[in-house]
N, C-alpha and C positions, 0 to 999 in steps of 0.2 A: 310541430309534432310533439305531444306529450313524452317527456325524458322521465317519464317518474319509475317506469321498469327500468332502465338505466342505473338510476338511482339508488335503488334499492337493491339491485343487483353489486354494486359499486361499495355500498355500504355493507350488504352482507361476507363479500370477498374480503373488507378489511376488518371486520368483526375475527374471522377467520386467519385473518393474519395475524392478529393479537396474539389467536388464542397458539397458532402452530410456527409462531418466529418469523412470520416473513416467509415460509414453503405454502408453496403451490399443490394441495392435497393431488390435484388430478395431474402432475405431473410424476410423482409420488407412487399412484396408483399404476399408473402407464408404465411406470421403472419396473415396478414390482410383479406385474402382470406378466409382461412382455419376456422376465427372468424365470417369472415360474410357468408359464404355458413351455416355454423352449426346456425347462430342466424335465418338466413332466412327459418329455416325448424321448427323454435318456434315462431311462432307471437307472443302465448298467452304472452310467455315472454319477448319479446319486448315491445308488449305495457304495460304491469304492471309495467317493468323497465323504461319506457316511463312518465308515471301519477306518478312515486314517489312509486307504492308498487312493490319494486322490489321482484322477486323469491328466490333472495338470498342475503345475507348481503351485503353490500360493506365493501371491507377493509378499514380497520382505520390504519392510519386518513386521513377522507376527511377532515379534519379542517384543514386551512393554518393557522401557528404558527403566522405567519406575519401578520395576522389581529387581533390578539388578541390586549389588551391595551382601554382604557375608549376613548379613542377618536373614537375609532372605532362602539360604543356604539350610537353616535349622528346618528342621519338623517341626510342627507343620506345614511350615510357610513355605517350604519346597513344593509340598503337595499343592498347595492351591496355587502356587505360580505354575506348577509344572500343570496342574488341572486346567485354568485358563488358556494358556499358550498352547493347548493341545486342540482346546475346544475353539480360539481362536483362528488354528491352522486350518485344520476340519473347515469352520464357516467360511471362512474367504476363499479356501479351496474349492468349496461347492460352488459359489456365487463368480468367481472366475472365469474367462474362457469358455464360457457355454457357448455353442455354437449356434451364429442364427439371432444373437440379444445384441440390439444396437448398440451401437459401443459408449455413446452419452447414457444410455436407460445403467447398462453393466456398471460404469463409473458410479452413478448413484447410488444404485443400489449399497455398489460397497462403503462407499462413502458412508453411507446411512447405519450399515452395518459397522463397521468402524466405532461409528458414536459411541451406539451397543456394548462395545466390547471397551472402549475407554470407560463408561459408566460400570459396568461391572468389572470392574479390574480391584480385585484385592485390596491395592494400595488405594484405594477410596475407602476402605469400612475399618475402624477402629478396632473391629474384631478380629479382623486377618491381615492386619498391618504391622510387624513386629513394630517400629517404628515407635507408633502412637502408642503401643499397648508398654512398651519401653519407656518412655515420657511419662505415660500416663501413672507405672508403678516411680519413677525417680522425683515426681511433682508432687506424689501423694492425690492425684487427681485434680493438681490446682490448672493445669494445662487445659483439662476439659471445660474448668470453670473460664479461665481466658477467651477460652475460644468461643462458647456459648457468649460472653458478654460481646464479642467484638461482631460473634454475628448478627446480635440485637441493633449494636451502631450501624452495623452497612446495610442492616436491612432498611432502617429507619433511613438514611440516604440515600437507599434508591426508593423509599415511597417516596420522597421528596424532591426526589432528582439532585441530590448535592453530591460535590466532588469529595471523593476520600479527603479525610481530613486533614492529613500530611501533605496534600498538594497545594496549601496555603505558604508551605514555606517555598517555592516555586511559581512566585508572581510575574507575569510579563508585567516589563518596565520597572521592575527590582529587584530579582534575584537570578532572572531569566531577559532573553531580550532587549540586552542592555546596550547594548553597542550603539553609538553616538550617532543622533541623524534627524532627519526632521521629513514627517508628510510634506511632500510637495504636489498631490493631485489627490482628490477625492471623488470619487464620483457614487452610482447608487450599487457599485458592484465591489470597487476595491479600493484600497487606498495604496499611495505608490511610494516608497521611503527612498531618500534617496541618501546614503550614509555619508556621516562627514570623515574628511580623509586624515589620515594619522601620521602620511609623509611626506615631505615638500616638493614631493614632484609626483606625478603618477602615469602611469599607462596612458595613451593616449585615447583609445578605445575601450568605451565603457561596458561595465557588465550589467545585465539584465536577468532577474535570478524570478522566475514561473514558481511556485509550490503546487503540489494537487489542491483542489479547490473541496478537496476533501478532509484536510487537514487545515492548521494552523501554521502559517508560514514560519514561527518561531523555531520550527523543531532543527530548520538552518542557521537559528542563533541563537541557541542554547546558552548555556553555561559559559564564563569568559572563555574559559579552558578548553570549548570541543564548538563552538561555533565556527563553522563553515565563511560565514560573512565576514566577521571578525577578522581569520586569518587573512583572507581574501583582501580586505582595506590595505589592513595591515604588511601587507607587500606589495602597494604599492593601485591598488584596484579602484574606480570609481564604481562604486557597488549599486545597485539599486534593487527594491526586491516588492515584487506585490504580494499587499496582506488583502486576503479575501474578505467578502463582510460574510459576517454567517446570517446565512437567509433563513425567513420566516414566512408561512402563508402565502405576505401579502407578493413574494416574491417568486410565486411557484410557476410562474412562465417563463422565466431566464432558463435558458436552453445555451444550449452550445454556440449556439449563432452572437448570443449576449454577450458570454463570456470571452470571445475570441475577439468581438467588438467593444467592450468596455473595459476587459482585461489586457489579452495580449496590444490587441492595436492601437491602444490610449494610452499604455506603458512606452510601445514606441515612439507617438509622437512626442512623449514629453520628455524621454531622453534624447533623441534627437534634436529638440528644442535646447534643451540645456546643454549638450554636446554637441553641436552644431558641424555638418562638415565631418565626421567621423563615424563609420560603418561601427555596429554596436556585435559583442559577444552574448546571444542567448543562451539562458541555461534554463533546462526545465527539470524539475524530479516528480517522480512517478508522473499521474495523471497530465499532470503540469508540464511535462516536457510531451506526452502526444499534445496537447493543444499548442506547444511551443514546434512541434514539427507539423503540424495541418498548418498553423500560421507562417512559418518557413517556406512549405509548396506552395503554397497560395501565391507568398510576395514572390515566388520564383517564377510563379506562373505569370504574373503581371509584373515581370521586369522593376519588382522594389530592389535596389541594392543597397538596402540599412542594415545588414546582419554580414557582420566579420566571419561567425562561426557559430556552431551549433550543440552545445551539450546535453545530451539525454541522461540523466541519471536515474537507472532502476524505472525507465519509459518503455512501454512497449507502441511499437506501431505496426506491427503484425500482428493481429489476437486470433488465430487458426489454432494455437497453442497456447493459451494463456492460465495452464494451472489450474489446479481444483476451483478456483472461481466460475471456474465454465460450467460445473455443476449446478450451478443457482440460475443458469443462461439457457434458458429456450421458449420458444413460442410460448409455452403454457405458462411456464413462471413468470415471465416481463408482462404478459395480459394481467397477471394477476397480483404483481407488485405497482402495476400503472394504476389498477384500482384503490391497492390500499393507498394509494398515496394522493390519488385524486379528491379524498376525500379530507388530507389533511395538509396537502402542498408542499410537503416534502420528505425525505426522506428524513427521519431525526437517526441521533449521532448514535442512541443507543441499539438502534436495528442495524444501524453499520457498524459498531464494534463487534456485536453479537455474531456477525456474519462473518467477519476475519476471526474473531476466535473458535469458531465451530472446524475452523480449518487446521488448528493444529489443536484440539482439547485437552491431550495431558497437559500439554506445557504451559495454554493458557487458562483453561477453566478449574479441571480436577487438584493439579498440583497445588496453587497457591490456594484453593477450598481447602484442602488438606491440611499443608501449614500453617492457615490461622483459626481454621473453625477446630483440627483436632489435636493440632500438636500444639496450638495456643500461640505460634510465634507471630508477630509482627515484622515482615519484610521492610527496610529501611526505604524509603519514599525517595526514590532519584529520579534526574530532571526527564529526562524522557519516559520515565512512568507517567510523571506529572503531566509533562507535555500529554499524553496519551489519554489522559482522561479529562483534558479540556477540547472535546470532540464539537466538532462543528454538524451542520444541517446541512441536505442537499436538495434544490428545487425540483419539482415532479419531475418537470420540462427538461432538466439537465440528466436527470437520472435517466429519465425514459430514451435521450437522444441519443447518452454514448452507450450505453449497453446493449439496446437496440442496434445502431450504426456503427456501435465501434466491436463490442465484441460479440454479438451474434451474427451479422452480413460482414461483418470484415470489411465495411468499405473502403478503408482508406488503405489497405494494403491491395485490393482490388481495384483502386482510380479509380471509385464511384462517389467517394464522399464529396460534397457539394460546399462549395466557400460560396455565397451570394450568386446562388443558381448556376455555378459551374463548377465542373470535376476538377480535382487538384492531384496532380502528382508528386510521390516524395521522389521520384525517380528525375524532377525537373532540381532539386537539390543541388547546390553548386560548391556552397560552401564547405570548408574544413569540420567535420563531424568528430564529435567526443562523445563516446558512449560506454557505460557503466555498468555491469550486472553485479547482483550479490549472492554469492555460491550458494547461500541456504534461504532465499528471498520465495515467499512459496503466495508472495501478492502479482509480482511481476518476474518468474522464471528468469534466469540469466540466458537460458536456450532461446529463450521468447523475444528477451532483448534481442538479443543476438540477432536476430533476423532483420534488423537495419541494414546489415551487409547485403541482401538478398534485394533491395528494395532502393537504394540507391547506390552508384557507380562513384562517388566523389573519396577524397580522400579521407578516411576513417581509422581512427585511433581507437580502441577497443581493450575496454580493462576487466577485468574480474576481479575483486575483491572478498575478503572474507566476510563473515557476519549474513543477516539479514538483512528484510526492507527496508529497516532505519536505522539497527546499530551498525550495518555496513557501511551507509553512508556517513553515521558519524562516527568518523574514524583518525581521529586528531594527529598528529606526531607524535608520537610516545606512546603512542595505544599498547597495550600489550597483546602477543598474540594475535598479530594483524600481519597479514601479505597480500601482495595480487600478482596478478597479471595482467603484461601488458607487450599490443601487437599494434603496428601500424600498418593498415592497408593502402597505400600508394592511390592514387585516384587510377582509372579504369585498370583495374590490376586484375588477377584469379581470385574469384571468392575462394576461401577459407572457411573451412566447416569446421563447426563450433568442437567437436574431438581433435581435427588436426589442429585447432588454434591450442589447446589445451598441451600440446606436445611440441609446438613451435611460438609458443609466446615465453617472453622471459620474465621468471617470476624475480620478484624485488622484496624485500622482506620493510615490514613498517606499514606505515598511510601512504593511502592514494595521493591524497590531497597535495604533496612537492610534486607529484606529478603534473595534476592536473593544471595545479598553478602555472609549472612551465609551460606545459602545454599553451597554454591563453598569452603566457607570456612572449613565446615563440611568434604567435599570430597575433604579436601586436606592434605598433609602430613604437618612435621614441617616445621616454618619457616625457613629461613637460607640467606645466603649474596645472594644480588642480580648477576644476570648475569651481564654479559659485553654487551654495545649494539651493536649489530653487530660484527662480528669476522673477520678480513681478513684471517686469518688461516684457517679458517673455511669455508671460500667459501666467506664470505655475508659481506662486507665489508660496513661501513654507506657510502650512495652514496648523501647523503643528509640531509637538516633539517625535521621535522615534518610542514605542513601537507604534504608536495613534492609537482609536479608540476601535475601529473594527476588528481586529485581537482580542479586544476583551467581553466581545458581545458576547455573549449565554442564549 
């Protein structure tokens, strides 16, 4: 059968992608249709959302954080704060609550609407910014001249795809990533580290550390000072951690079934090889821990008993609620992001940043435009900016599997996701469960987390921490401004809902991380001599230094 209207269909949808971000016009259209046929059959509530008394609340906050501060207090700059934030309440009041608009179409729309109102917000134009127009008169104008020259560098970087400049002082394997260890398995998907040990005796059962395959595993061994790993060795841990390779083209058929197969289950055999005899602790963050809990039911469901325990960090495995990312998730959008991407084999790193920044835009697009392009400053280059703009690829195959299977059908909190043509339950889960949310995480909701308790009956420890999706997790000793919480639910106990956990968990001021350690420390045997790194007897011979070369692929 001739594929060539296929093809061209295929091609035109990612021309289209280019031109509009990655959104799906006719999903787009359906949001906006669907809101204005329902608003057009309510005058009364149009015009009252019209004059200011709307029919129903607007969500908060219409108040942009960016206009706060006393200079914003002065005339004029009252007036256009106070003029926005009125015209802002008014719109999300009308686009609200209308009766009759699906409740995914309503989220977009406002979402969309949103944009809008962060793009025209005052604190963007040089003209109605006390700010800049302050800077601008104390520089004599040299701030504008700054900022115009630094826009010229980053533009010239992204024609060319190069990383900010300043993220050269933030090299994995020199300034970042430094921790002692050697590749002991490589194959065409990941390379497997297995860190060398820093005290004379160690835990008997080892740890196995998942990243999202979305990311660069480093962002868990950062800097000496706030590495996760690091600490981890260093009391006593046999650590092992997989680094992804970042995929190209020739890789855009690796799908979930590859990655479960070449990542998680090739990880196990070869700690298990090198720790022989000892049930192993999994740890997975974000994405990396759902593929570290599908791979969990699985071996539950076929009677593997090579996992001690289980940690989710910032994992969701319920996605029924997974956060303004579900607005990018439906029929019309995944038809039409499988196109653009069939055309080029994967997802690249700059359509996935672009897609997490769209989700919070003052704080990551508008703001720092602002501070370099007009107030001329330069923000100092730190390790997890850096980390953050050395972004990885994502294969068609993989993209289309879990967003498709994981967050539009929800199969896996439903018991329909398929491990090698059979359904897997997390609910077969036996093991001692660690899991983590981050109170202002808006990649993977801590409510969202949460919902591991709903989903298995086994013994579950359950933290909440400050910060976001990554600077919660990196969260050292000595952090400043850092607490959480934490609850243990007993194995078949009464769930606890995420408000009453909030009112009966005891908060602890500091990092997670002496927690968490105890915790593994708790579920683990005596200590005793460390392993050998890597075994050529054994199959897994060191093929290399720590961090290895799949980290630095571009």
């Amino acid at each position: 059968m001739n594929d060539e209207p296929a093809q061209l269909d295929r091609a035109l949808h990612a021309l289209w992608g280019r031109m509009l971000g990655g959104m799906s016009p006719a999903a787009q259209v359906l949001a906006w249709a669907d809101w204005a046929i329902h608003l057009a059959t309510q005058p009364g509530r149009a015009t009252k959302a019209a004059i200011g008394a709307s029919a129903v609340q607007a969500p908060e906050p219409a108040h942009d954080p960016r206009l706060a501060g006393e200079e914003w207090d002065a005339w004029p700059f009252s007036l256009y704060r106070q003029a926005h934030e009125a015209n802002a309440h008014r719109l999300l009041a009308l686009i609200n609550g209308v009766p009759g608009v699906e409740r995914h179409h309503e989220q977009l729309v406002a979402f969309m609407a949103r944009q809008w109102l962060e793009l025209l917000s005052p604190a963007n134009s040089a003209l109605t910014n006390p700010q800049v127009l302050q800077t601008v008169a104390a520089t004599s104008g040299s701030s504008l001249v700054n900022g115009a020259l630094q826009w010229l560098g980053d533009a010239g970087r992204m024609a060319f795809r190069l990383p900010p400049t300043e993220a050269g002082a933030f090299r994995p394997g020199h300034e970042v990533a430094v921790t002692p260890g050697k590749v002991i398995l490589r194959n065409d998907l990941i390379e497997l580290i297995q860190y060398a040990p820093t005290t004379p005796t160690v835990y008997a059962e080892p740890v196995l550390i998942v990243s999202a395959w979305i990311m660069k595993y480093y962002v868990l061994d950062l800097s000496p000072h706030n590495s996760l790993i690091r600490y981890l060795v260093a009391k006593g841990h046999t650590v092992f951690a997989v680094s992804w390779k970042n995929p190209d083209a020739t890789d855009a058929e690796f799908g979930m079934a590859e990655y479960l197969r070449l990542g998680v289950m090739a990880s196990l055999d070869a700690v298990e090889a090198l720790v022989p005899r000892r049930p192993i602790h999994a740890v997975g963050y974000c994405l990396g821990g759902t593929l570290m809990a599908i791979a969990a039911a699985a071996m539950a469901r076929d009677s593997d008993e090579r996992l001690a325990s289980l940690t989710l960090l910032a994992a969701q495995t319920d996605f029924s609620e997974p956060g303004e990312l579900s607005l990018f998730i439906d029929e019309s959008q995944l038809a039409f992001l499988e196109d653009i991407m069939s055309c080029q084999g994967y997802l690249s790193a700059e359509q996935m940043a672009a897609a997490f920044q769209v989700l919070r835009p003052g704080d990551l697009i508008w703001t720092p435009m602002v501070r370099r392009y007009l107030l001329g400053e330069r923000a100092p280059m730190a390790d997890l900016m850096a980390w953050n703009a050395d972004g990885t690829r994502m294969p068609s195959r993989m993209h289309a599997d879990y967003l498709r299977g994981l967050f539009l059908e929800n199969s896996l909190a439903a018991g329909r996701y398929q491990v090698e043509g059979r359904p897997v339950s997390l609910g077969d889960i036996d093991v001692p469960v660690f899991a983590l949310g981050t109170r202002t995480d808006h990649v993977a909701p801590w409510r969202s987390v949460y919902k591991i308790h709903l989903l298995c009956d086994t013994e579950t420890t359950f933290v909440l921490t400050e910060g976001g999706h990554n600077a919660g997790i990196l969260s050292e000793p000595g952090h400043p401004h850092r607490s959480h919480r934490v609850l243990n639910r007993p194995k078949n106990t009464a769930y606890v809902a995420p408000d009453e956990f909030l009112d009966r968990a005891q908060e602890v001021s500091g990092s997670w991380w002496p927690c968490f350690e105890q915790w593994l420390a708790t579920h683990s045997g005596p200590r005793r001599r460390p392993p050998s790194i890597g075994s050529p007897r054994r199959g897994y011979p060191p093929v290399g230094d720590a961090p290895g070369a799949y980290v630095l692929g571009h």
